[in-house]
C-alpha positions in Angstrom: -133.5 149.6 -34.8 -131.8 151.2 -38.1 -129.7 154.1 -37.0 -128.8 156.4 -40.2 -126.2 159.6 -40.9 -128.2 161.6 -38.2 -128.3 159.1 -35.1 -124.6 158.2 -35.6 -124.0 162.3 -35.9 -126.0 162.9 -32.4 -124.2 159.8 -30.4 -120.6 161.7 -32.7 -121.3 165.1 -31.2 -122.2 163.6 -27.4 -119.6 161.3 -27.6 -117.1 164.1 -27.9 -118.6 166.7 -25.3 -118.7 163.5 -23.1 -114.9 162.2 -23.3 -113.9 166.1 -22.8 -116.2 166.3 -20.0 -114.4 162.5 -18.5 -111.0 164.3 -18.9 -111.6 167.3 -17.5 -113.8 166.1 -14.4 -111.2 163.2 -13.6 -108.3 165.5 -14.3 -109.9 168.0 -11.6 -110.5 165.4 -9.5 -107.0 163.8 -9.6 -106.0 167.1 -8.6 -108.3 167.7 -5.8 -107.5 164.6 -4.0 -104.9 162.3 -5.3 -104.4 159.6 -7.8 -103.5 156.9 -5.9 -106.8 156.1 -5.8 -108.6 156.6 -9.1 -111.3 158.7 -7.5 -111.4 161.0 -11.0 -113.2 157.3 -12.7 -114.9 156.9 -9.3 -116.4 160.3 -9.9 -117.2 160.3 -13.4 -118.7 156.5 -13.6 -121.0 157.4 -10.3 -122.0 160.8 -11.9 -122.8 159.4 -15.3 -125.1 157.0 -13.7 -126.9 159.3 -11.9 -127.6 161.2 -15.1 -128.8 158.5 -16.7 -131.2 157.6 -14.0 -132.5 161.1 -14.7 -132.6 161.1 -18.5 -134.3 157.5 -18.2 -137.0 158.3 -15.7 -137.7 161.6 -17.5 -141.0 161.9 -18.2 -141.8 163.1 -21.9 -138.1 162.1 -22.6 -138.1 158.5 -24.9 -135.9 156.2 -22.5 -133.4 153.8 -23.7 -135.1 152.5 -27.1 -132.0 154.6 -29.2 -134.4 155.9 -31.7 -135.0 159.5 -30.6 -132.2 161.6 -31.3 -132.2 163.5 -27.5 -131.6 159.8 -26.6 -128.9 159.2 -28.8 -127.5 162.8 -28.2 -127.7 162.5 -24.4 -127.8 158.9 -23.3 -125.5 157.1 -25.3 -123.4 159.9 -27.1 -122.9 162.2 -24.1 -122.8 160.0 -21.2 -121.3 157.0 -23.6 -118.3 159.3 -23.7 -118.5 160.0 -21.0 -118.6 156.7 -18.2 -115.8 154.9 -18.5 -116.0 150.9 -18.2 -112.2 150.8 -19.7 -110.7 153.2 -17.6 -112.3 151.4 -14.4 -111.3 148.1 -15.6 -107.3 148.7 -16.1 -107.4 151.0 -13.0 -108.8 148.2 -11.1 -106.5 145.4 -12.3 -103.4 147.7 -11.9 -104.0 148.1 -8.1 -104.7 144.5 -8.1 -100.9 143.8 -9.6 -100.0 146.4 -7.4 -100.6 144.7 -4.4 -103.4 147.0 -3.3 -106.1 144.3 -3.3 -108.5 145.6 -1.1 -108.2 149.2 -3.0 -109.3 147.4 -6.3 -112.5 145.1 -4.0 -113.3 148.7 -3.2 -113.4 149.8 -6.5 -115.1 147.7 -7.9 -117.4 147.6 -5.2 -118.2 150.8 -5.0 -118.4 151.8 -8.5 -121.0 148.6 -9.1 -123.2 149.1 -6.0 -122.6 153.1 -5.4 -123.5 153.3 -8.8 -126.6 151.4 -9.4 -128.1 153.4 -6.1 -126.6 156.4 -8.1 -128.7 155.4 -10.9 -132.1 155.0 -8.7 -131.6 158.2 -6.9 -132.1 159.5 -10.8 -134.4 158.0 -11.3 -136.1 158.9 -8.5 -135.6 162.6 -8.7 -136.8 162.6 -12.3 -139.9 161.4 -10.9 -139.6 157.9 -13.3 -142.3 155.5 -13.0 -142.0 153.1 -10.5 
C-alpha cells in the first residue's frame, strides 16, 4: 500500500476535524458530569468505535484496506483524530498513582470490552457481513 500527496491530505483534513471533534466532545462531557473520572475519553474512545463498526460494515464503503480515500478521510483521518489511545493510557495510569485502582480496572475495562461490543453494534447496524 503506497499512500501519495492525496491520501496523506484526506487522513490531514480528518485528522483535524477529529481532534476538534475529541476536544470539544470531552470538554462537554467533563462539563456535564465531572472529571474525576475521565468520562469525556470514555465517551469519545466508545463513540469512535462505534463509528468505525459502521464505516467498516458499510456496504459499498471499501473497509480498512487504506486505499480509498473516504477510508482514509473517515476511518483513519477522522476517527484517528479522533479516539484517543494516549489520552486513555495517561488517564488510566494517573488514577492508578492516584490511589484509585479500581477507577483505572474500570477504565480500562470498560473502554476495552464496552468498546469492542461498541464496535459490533456498528457493525451490526450497518448491516456488515457476518
Amino acid at each position: 500500500m503506497v499512500f501519495g500527496f492525496l491520501a496523506f491530505f484526506w487522513v490531514a483534513i480528518g485528522g483535524a476535524l477529529g481532534g476538534m471533534g475529541r476536544l470539544a466532545v470531552g470538554d462537554l462531557i467533563g462539563r456535564w458530569v465531572g472529571t474525576r473520572f475521565p468520562w469525556g475519553t470514555l465517551v469519545v474512545n466508545l463513540s469512535g468505535a462505534l463509528a468505525m463498526g459502521v464505516l467498516a460494515g458499510s456496504p459499498g464503503l471499501p473497509g480498512p484496506s487504506g486505499d480509498d480515500p473516504r477510508w482514509q478521510l473517515a476511518a483513519i483521518g477522522l476517527l484517528g483524530g479522533y479516539t484517543t489511545v494516549s489520552s486513555f493510557s495517561l488517564q488510566t495510569l494517573t488514577l492508578w498513582q492516584q490511589g484509585r485502582h479500581p477507577m483505572a480496572v474500570a477504565n480500562v475495562t470498560v473502554t476495552l470490552v464496552a468498546g469492542f461490543v461498541a464496535l459490533g453494534v456498528g457493525w451490526w447496524l450497518a448491516g456488515g457481513p457476518t
